[in-house]
Steps between C-alpha positions, in 0.01 A plus 500: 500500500449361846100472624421442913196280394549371149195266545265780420603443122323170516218734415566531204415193404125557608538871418649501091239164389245749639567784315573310176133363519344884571722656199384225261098532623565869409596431149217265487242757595643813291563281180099369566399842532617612145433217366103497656480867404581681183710811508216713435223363783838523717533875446106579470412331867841425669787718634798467328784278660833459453618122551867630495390715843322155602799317455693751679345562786493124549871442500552791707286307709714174484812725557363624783473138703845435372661760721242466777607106527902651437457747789336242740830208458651827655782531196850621757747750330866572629642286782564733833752369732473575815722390826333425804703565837474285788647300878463199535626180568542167274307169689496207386248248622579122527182300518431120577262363298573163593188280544567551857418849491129374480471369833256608712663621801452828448130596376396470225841366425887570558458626062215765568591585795836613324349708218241676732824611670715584200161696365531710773888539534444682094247731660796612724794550259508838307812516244640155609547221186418190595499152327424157561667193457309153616665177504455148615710223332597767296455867492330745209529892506129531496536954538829679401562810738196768395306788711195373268323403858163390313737263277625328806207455673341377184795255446499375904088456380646180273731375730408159708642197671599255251557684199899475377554170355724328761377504863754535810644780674840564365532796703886537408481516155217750543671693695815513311302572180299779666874631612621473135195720366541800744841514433422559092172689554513692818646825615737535780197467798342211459345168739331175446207376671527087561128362550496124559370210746885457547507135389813459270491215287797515266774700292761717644534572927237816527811602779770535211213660281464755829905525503494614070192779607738602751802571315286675230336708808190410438273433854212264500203526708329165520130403569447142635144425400314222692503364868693256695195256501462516167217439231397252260533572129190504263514361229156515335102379561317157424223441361322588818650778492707445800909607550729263455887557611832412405601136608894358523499123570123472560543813802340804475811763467493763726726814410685697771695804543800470493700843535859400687664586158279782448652631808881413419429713169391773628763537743771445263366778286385728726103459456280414698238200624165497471179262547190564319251540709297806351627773232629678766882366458492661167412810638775418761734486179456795353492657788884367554569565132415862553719565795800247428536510053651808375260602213622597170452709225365350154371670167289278295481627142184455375339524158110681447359601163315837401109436429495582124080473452410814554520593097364166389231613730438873299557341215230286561233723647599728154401261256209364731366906440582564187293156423201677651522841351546379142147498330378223323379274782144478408582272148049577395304801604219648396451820376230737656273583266488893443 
């Protein structure tokens, strides 16, 4: 049997020690009653009891809290399958999260300036997947393709400059990879979404990657993130408390945009260029998604599970009464005198 919150049974190991220690200070107290009292001062000044009742009514009682703590880990009966119809169209994101993507450019930096963006791209999808690869030196499929919006935007929550094991920019591979996932994963409709500072460090020509995406008809829309100028790159606080950048060769580096491939890419696949500058361009994309992608079609089987508490539930409201109405509660009471 399958439970929605099987952590409620952890009760049971306040719940059962409990009980144990009430049923055995009831046994104490009815075998020091007959023991105190002889059977005939019992039956001239007491009421008669009946321990078995007592004992009864207790472990109705204890049966009682076992189906109320059943009912509420929300026991689920017979799987229902149901299929969910929807359009929509597969994106995949490619993100930088090169150490470069921390420059600060862009306010508060070229990184959060990214996800504020991408945060508000989700709001604007309805029945689109989407996933996310990032990459630097090398890349990591950090979302598969998934409506779950609130699992994305938790999952771009984690993301930051610096976090794949080998810095860089190998945009080509990235790419290519990216490429390689749509065409197992995705439907027929489907894009990818290039954000980057542009800078390509290594692996294979981002042009030929841009060429592959082509002949698989995929188009790629590509954000250049950061300025011409440039920004320095963080890298962490003194003692004082004061920044401290990334240095090559005793120079501060400074990190520019640099989008001429960003541009060949686009234009090889049909996409389109665009600086960021303010969440606009992803409006700007959708926008073009909306009147250029031909939208398809999808069912997504999905698999629920009946609520199966409700008779746990009577069952344990029945005992719960029937503990009440059964007499023998009072274990001494006085008789009134005639």
């Amino acid at each position: 049997m399958k439970f929605a919150n099987e952590n409620v049974f952890y009760l049971f190991f306040i719940l059962i020690p409990v009980f144990i220690y009430f049923f055995y200070k009831i046994i104490i107290i009815i075998k020091n009653y007959k023991n105190f009292f002889d059977e005939k001062i019992r039956n001239k000044f007491f009421i008669q009891i009946s321990e078995s009742q007592i004992l009864i009514k207790y472990f109705l009682l204890f049966l009682s809290f076992i189906f109320f703590t059943i009912a509420l880990a929300r026991p689920l009966g017979e799987p229902i399958k149901t299929e969910i119809e929807f359009k929509g169209i597969d994106i995949m994101i490619l993100l930088d999260v090169s150490s470069s993507m921390a420059a600060i450019d862009i306010q508060p930096n070229r990184m959060e300036a990214v996800k504020k963006g991408l945060k508000n791209f989700l709001n604007l999808l309805y029945g689109d997947r989407v996933g996310i690869i990032t990459f630097a030196g090398v890349d990591f499929i950090q979302c598969p393709l998934t409506t779950d919006y609130d699992a994305v935007d938790l999952i771009l929550d984690g993301v930051y400059p610096g976090m794949l094991a080998k810095d860089g920019t190998y945009m080509g591979n990235a790419i290519r990879s990216a490429v390689e996932r749509l065409i197992i994963d995705a439907g027929k409709s489907k894009i990818l979404i290039l954000i980057t500072d542009g800078e390509n460090t290594g692996g294979i020509s981002p042009i030929d990657a841009a060429k592959f995406a082509k002949e698989k008809d995929i188009r790629i829309y590509a954000i250049g993130v950061g300025t011409k100028e440039g920004g320095k790159i963080p890298q962490g606080q003194d003692f004082w408390g004061r920044t401290y950048f990334k240095t090559y060769q005793g120079e501060v580096v400074i990190s520019r945009l640099d989008d001429t491939e960003l541009k060949k890419i686009t234009e090889i696949t049909n996409g389109k260029y665009f600086r960021l500058t303010n969440a606009g361009v992803f409006n700007s994309i959708v926008n073009d998604i909306k009147n250029m992608e031909e939208n398809k079609i999808k069912e997504k089987k999905t698999v629920k599970y009946k609520e199966d508490y409700q008779r746990y539930l009577l069952f344990g409201l029945l005992f719960f009464l029937f503990s009440h109405i059964i007499p023998g509660r009072k274990v001494i009471l006085f008789k009134n005198k005639p």
